[in-house]
C-alpha positions in Angstrom: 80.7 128.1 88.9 83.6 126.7 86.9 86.3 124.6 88.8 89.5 123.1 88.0 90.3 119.8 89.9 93.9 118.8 90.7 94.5 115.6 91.8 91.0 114.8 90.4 91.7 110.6 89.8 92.5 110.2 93.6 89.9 108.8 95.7 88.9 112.2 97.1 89.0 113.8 93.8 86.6 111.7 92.1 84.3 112.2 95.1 85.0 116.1 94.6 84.4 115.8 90.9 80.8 113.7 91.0 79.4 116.4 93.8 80.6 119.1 91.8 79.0 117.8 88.9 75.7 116.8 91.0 75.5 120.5 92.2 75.6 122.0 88.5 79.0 123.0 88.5 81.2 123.2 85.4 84.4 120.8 86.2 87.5 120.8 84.2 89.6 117.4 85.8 93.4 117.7 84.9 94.8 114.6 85.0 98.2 112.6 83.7 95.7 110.4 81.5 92.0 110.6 80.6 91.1 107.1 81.2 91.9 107.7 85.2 88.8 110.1 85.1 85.7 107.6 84.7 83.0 110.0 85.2 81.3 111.4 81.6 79.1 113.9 82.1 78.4 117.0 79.8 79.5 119.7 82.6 82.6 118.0 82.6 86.4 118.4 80.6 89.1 116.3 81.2 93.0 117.8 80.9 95.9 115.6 80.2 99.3 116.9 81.3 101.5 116.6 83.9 102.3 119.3 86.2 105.3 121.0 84.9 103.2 121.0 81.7 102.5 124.6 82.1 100.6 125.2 78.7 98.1 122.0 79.5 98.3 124.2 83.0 97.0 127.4 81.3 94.8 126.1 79.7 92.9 123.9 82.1 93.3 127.1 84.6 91.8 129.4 81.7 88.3 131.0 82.5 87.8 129.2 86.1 86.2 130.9 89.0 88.5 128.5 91.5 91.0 125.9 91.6 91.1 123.4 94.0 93.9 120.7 94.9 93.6 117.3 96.2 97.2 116.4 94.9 99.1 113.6 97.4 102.1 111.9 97.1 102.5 108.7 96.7 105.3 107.8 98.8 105.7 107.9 102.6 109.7 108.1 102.7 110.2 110.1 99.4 109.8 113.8 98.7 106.8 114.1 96.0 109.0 117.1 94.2 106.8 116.9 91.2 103.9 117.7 93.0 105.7 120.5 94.9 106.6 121.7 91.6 103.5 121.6 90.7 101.6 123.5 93.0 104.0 126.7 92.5 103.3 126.3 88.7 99.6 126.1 89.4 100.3 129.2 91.9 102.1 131.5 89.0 99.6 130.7 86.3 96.3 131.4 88.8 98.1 134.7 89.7 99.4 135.2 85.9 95.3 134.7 84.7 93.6 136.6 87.5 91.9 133.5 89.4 92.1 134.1 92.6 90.3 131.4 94.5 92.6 128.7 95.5 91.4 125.5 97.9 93.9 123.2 98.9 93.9 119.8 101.0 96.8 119.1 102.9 96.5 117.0 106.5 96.4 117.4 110.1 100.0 117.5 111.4 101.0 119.8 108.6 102.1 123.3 109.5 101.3 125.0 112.8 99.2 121.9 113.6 101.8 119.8 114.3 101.0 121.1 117.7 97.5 120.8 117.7 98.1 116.6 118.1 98.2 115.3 121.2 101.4 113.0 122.6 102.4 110.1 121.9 100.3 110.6 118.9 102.4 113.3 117.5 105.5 111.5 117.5 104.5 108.6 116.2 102.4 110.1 113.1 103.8 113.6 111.9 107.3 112.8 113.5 108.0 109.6 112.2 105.1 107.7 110.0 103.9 110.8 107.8 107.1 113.3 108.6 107.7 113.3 104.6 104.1 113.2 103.2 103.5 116.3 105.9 106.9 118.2 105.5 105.6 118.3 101.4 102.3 119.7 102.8 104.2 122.6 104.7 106.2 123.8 101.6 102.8 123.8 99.4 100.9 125.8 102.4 103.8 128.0 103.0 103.9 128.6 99.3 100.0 129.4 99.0 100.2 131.4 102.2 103.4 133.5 100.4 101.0 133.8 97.7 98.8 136.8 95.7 95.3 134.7 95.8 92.9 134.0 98.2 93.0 130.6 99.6 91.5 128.2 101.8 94.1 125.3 103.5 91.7 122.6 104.5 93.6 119.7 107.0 91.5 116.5 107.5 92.1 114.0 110.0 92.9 110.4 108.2 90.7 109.7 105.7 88.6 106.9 105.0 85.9 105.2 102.6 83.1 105.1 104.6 79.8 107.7 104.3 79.6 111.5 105.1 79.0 112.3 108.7 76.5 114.9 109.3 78.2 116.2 112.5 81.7 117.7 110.8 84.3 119.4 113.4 86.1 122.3 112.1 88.6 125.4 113.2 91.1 127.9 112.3 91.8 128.8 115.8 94.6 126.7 118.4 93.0 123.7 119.9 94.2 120.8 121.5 92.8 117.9 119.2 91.7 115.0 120.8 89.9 111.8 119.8 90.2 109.5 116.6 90.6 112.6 113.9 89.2 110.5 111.1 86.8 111.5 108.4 85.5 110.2 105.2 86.7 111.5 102.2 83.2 112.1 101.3 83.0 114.3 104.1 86.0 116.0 102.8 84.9 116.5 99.4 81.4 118.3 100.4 83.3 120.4 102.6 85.6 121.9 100.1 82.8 122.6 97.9 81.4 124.7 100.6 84.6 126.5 100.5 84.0 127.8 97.2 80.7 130.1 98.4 81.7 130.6 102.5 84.3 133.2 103.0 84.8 132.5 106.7 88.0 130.9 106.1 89.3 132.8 103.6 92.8 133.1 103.9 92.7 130.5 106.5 93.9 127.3 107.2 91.0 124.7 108.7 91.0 121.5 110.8 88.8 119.2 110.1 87.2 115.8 111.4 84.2 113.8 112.3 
């Protein structure tokens, strides 16, 4: 299968990128500059552009079975606009070329799952500490969920470095989450791969922790 990564020099990206590879799919990266993508392998392009760059947008969309997003902000009191920009560019050009398979990683505490988090934990993270960073999630989902393709909305807990837990919790359905929602990027990244061949949350949005 052929996959375009956005986001792909994040930390979860590169993770996505080297399993992709390591399970013998074809990997176009786009990225603002080709020396943030270190991996060289022969199953693997890189794209440099920026995301209003909708030609370098076309054409790193061109001929893919899926696209998935990993795209964050960088910023925890300021709107990531470019990114937001972004991902309705990336939307118009998937539905312009006919892919239809669209994965994208937002967080738990955007959307509906606000209310999935207990108190005092709400208020604290998607209230105050990530109310920017998760109010940018919510436009992309509701954007993707307005949109023509078929699309999975994946929503980890925090993320972390540390290895891939064997014993991954997931759900579309309500649920009271409850615990420390953390999981490892790693995690992440093999779980959004599976996405591309499951179809049990298509057009779905999925929680998701160790």
């Amino acid at each position: 299968m052929k996959i375009t990564v956005f986001g792909a020099s994040g930390k979860t990206g590169r993770l996505l990128i080297e399993e992709a590879l390591a399970s013998g799919h074809e990997v176009v990266a786009y990225a603002r500059t080709k020396e943030s993508i270190n991996t060289v392998h022969p199953k693997l392009k890189v794209v440099v552009g920026q995301l209003n760059n909708k030609e370098k947008l076309k054409s790193a969309i061109s001929g893919s079975d899926a696209c998935i997003s990993t795209l964050g902000g960088s910023y925890m009191t300021k709107h990531s606009t470019e990114i937001m920009e972004g991902i309705a560019n990336i939307i118009a050009i998937m539905e312009e070329l006919n892919v239809k398979r669209f994965i994208y990683m937002s967080s738990i505490g955007a959307g509906k799952s606000r209310n999935f988090m207990p108190q005092p934990v709400r208020f604290f993270i998607a209230d105050l500490m990530l109310r920017v960073p998760l109010a940018d999630h919510t436009a992309n989902e509701n954007r993707i969920m307005n949109s023509k393709l078929e699309w999975t909305i994946i929503r980890p807990g925090g993320l972390s470095d540390g290895a891939k837990s064997d014993t991954l919790k997931h759900g579309s359905e309500f649920t009271k989450l409850t615990g420390n929602l953390r999981i490892s990027r790693s995690g992440v990244a093999a779980f959004i791969l599976s996405q591309l061949t499951d179809t049990n949350y298509l057009n779905k949005s999925v929680w998701l922790y160790e």
